[in-house]
Short mmCIF file of the C-alpha atoms (twelve columns), coordinates in Angstrom:
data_MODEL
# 
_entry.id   MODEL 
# 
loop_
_atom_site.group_PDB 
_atom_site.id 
_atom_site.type_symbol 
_atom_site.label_atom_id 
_atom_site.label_alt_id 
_atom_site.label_comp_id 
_atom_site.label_asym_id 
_atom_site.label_seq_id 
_atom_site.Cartn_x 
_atom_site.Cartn_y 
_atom_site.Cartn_z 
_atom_site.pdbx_PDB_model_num 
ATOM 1   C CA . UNK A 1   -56.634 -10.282 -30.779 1 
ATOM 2   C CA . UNK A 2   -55.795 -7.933  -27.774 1 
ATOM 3   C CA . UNK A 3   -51.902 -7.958  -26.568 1 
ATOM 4   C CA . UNK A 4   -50.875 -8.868  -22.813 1 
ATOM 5   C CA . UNK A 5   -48.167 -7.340  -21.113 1 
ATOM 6   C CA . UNK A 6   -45.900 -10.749 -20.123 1 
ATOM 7   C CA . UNK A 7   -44.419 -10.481 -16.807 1 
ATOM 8   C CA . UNK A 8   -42.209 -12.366 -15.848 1 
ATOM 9   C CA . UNK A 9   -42.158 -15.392 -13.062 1 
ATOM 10  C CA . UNK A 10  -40.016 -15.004 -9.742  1 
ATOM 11  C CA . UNK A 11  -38.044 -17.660 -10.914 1 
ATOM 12  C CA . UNK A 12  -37.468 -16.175 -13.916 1 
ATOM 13  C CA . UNK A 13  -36.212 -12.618 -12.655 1 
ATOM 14  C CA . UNK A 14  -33.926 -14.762 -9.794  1 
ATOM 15  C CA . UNK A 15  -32.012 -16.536 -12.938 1 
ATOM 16  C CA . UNK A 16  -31.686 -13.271 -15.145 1 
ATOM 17  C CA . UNK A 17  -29.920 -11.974 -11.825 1 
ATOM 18  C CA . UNK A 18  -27.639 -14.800 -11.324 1 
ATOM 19  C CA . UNK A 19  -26.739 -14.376 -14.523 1 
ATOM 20  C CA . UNK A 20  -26.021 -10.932 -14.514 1 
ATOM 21  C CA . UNK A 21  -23.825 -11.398 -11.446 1 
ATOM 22  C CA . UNK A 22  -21.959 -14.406 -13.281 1 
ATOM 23  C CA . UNK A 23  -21.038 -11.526 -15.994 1 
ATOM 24  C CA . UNK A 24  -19.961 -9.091  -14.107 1 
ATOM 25  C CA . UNK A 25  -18.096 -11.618 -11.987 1 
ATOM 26  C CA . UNK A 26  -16.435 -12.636 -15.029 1 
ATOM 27  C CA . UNK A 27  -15.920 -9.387  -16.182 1 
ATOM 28  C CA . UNK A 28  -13.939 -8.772  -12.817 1 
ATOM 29  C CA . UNK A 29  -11.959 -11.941 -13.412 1 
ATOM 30  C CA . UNK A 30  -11.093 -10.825 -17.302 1 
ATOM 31  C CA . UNK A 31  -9.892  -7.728  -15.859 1 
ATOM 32  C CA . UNK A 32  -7.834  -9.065  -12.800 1 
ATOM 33  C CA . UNK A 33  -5.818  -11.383 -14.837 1 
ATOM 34  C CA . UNK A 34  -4.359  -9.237  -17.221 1 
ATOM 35  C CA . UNK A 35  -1.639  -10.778 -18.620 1 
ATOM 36  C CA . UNK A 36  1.858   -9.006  -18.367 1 
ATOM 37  C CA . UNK A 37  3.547   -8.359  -20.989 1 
ATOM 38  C CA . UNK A 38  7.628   -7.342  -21.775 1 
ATOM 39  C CA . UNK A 39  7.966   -3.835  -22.655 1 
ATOM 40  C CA . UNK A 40  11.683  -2.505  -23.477 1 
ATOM 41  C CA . UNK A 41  11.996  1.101   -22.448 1 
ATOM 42  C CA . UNK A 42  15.479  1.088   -22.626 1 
ATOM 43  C CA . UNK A 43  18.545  -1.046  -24.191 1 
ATOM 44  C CA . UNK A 44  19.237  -2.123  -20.959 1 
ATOM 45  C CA . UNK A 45  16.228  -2.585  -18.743 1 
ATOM 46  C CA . UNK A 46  13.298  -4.330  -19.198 1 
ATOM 47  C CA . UNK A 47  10.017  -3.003  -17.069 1 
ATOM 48  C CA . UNK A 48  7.184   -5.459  -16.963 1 
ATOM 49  C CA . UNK A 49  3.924   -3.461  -17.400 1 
ATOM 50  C CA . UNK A 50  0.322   -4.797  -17.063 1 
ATOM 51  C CA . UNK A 51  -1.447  -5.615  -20.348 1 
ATOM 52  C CA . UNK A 52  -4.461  -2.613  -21.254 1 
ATOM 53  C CA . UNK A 53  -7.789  -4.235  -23.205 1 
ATOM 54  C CA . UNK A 54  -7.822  -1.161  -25.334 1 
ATOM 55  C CA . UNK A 55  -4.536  1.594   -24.844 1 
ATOM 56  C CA . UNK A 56  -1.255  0.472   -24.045 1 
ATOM 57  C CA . UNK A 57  0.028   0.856   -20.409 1 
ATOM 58  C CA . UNK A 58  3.744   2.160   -20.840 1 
ATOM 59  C CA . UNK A 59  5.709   2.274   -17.187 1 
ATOM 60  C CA . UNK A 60  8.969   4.052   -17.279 1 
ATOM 61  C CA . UNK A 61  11.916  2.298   -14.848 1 
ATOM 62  C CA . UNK A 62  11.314  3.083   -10.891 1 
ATOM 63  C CA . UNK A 63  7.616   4.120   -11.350 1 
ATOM 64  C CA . UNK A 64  4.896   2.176   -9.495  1 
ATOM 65  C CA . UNK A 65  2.296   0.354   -11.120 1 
ATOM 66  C CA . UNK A 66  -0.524  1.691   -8.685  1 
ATOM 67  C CA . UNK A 67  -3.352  -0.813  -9.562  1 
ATOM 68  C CA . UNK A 68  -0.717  -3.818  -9.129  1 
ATOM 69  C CA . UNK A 69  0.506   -2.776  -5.609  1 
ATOM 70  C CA . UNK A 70  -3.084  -1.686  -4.382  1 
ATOM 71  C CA . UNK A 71  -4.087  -5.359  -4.875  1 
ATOM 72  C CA . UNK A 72  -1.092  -7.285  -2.908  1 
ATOM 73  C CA . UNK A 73  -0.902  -4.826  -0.065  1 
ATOM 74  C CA . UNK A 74  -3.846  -4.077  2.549   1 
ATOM 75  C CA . UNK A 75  -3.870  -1.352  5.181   1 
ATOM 76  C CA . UNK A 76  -4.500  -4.272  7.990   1 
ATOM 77  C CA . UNK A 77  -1.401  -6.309  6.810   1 
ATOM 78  C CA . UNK A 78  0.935   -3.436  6.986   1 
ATOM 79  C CA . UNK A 79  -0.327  -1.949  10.397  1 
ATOM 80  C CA . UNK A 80  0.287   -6.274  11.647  1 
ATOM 81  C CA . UNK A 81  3.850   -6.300  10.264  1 
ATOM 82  C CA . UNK A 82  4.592   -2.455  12.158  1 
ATOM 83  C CA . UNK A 83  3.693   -4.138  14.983  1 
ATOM 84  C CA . UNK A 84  5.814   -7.230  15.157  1 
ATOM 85  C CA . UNK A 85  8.838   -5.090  13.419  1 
ATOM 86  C CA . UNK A 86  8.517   -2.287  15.782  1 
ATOM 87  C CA . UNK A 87  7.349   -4.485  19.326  1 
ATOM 88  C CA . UNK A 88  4.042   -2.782  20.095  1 
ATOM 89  C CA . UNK A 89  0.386   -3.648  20.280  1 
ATOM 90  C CA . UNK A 90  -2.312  -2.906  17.070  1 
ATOM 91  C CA . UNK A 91  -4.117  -1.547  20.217  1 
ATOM 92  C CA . UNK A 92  -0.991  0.700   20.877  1 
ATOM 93  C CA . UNK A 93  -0.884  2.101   17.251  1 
ATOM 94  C CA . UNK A 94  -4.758  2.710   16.873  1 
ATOM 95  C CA . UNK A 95  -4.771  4.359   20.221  1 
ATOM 96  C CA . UNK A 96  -3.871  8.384   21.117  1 
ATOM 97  C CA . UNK A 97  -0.961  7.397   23.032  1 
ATOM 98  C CA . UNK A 98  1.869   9.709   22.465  1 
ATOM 99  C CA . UNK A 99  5.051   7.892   23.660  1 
ATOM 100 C CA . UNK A 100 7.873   8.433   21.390  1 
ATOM 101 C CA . UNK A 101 7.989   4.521   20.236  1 
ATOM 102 C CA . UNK A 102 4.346   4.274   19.466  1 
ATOM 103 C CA . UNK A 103 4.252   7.446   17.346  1 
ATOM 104 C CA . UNK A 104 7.530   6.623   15.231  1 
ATOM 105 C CA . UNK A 105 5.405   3.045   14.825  1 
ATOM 106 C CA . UNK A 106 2.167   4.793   13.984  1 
ATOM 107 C CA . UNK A 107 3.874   7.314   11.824  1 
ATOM 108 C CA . UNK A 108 5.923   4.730   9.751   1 
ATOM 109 C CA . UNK A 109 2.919   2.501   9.121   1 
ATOM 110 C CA . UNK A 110 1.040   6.114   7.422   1 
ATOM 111 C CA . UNK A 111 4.132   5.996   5.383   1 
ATOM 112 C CA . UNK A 112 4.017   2.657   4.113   1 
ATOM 113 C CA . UNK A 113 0.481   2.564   3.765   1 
ATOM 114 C CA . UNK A 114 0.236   5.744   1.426   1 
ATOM 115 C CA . UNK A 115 3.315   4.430   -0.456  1 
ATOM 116 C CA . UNK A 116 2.214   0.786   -0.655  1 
ATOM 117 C CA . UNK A 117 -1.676  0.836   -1.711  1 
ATOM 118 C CA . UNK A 118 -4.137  3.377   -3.550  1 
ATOM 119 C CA . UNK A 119 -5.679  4.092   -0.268  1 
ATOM 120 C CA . UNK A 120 -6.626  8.066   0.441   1 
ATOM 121 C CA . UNK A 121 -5.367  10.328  2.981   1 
ATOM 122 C CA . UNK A 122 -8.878  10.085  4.742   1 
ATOM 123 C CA . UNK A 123 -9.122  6.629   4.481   1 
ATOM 124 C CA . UNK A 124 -5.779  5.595   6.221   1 
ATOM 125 C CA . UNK A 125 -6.114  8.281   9.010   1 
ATOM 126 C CA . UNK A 126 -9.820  6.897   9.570   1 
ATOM 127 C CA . UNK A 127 -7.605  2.872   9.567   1 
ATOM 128 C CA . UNK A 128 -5.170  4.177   11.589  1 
ATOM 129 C CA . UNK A 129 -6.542  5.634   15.103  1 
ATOM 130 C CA . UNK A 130 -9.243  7.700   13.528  1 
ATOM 131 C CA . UNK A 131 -6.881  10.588  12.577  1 
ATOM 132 C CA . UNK A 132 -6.712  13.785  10.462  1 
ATOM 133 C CA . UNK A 133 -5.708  13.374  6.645   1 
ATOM 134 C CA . UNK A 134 -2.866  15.793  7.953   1 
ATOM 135 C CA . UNK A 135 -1.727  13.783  10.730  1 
ATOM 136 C CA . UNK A 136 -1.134  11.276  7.730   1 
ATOM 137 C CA . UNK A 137 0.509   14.133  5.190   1 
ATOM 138 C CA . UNK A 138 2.857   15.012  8.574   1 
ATOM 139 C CA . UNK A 139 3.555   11.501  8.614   1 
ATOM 140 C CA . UNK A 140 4.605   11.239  5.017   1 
ATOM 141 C CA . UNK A 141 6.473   13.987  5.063   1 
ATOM 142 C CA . UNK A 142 8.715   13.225  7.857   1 
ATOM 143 C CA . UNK A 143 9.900   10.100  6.789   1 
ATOM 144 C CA . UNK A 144 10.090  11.065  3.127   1 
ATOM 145 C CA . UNK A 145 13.746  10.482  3.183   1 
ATOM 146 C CA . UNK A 146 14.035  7.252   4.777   1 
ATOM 147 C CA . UNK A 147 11.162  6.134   2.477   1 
ATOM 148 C CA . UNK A 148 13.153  7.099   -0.773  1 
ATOM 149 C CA . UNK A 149 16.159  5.357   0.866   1 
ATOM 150 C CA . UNK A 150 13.925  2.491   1.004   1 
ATOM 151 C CA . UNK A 151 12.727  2.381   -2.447  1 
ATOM 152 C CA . UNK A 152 15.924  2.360   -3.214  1 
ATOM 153 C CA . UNK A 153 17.133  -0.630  -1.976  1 
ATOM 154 C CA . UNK A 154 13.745  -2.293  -1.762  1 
ATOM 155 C CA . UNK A 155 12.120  -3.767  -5.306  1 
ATOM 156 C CA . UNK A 156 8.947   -2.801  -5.727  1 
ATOM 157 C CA . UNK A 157 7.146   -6.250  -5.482  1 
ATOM 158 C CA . UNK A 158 8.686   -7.460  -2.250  1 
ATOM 159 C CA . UNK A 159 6.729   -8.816  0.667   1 
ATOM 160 C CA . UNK A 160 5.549   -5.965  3.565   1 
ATOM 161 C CA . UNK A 161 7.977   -7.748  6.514   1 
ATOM 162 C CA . UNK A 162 10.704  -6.565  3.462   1 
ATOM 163 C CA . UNK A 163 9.376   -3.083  3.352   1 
ATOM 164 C CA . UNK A 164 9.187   -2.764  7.057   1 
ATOM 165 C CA . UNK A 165 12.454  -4.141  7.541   1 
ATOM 166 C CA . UNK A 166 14.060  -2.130  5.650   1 
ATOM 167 C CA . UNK A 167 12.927  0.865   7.101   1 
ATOM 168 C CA . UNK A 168 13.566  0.100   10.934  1 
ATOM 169 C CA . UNK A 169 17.009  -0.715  9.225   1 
ATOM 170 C CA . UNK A 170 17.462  2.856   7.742   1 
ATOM 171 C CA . UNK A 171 15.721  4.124   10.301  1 
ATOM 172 C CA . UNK A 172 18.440  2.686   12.165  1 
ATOM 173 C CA . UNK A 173 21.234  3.518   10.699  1 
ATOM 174 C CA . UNK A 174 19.971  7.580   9.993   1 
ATOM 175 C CA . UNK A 175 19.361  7.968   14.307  1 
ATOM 176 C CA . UNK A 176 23.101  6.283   14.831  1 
ATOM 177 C CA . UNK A 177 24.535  9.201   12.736  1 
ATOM 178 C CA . UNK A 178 22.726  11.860  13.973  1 
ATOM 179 C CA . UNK A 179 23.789  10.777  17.492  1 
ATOM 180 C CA . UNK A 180 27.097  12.833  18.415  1 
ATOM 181 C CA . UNK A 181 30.574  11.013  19.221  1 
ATOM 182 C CA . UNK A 182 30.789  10.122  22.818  1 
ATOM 183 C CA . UNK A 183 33.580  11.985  24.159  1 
ATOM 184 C CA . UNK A 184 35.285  10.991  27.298  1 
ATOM 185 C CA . UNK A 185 36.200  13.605  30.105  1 
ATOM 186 C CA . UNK A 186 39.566  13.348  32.118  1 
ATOM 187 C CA . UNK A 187 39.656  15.088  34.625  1 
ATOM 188 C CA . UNK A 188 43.198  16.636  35.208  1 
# 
């Protein structure tokens, strides 16, 4: 009796591939829907942290839960709400165009974007115009106050017309005060 190699029909190697999609579809699903549980950190706040399979996730009060926010916000959604907020074109943010409302625009949607999702440096300079990673950093950086302002007064979970708001609002409200007192002159 001689052995022969069994190979198996296209059929068959189709279904063992659907299959192995379906579990690692599943898997995906398992590990989206995390349950959240109630942690207490302190006597008198309560921080809701995403469930781990294996190690517990422990979140202290005012720190992001990165994976959580990286799903709810997108890059696209943000630069659409700049737009409407802040009365100029997708075409005007993405393009070179260096008038002073289209930069504070562009520059303010870099902000949000590296606060609000898990994107890199690279990737929302490439989203944004095709930029520099540092054009994004300057970004950051320059409206690093207003942002902490912002988180602030903002809860973490809020929708992005929120988050935008909120900034033109400080944003706002920081240009007003830096403006100097309008003096008349009498002439005598």
């Amino acid at each position: 009796m001689s052995l022969v190699e069994y190979q198996p029909s296209e059929r068959e190697r189709q279904i063992a591939q659907w299959r192995a999609a379906r579990k690692r579809m599943e898997a995906a699903a398992i590990v989206k829907a995390k349950p959240q549980i109630p942690v207490q950190k302190s006597v008198e706040k309560l921080v809701m942290v995403r469930a781990a399979p294996t190690v517990p996730q422990f979140v202290a009060p005012g720190e992001r839960d990165w994976l959580d926010v990286s799903t709810k916000y997108t890059i696209a959604d943000i630069i659409k709400e700049v737009c409407i907020q802040f009365e100029v074109t997708k075409f005007e943010i993405l393009s070179h165009r260096r008038q002073m409302p289209v930069t504070s625009a562009r520059q303010i949607a870099m902000t949000l974007c590296k606060y609000l999702t898990a994107r890199s440096l690279p990737e929302i300079g490439r989203r944004i115009g095709d930029r520099d990673h540092t054009t994004v950093l300057h970004a950051c950086r320059k409206y690093q106050p207003v942002l902490e302002v912002v988180i602030a007064k903002v809860p973490d979970h809020s929708p992005i017309q929120v988050w935008v708001a909120a900034f033109k609002t400080e944003i706002a409200l920081t240009e007003y005060a830096r403006r100097k007192p309008y003096v008349r002159r009498i002439a005598i």
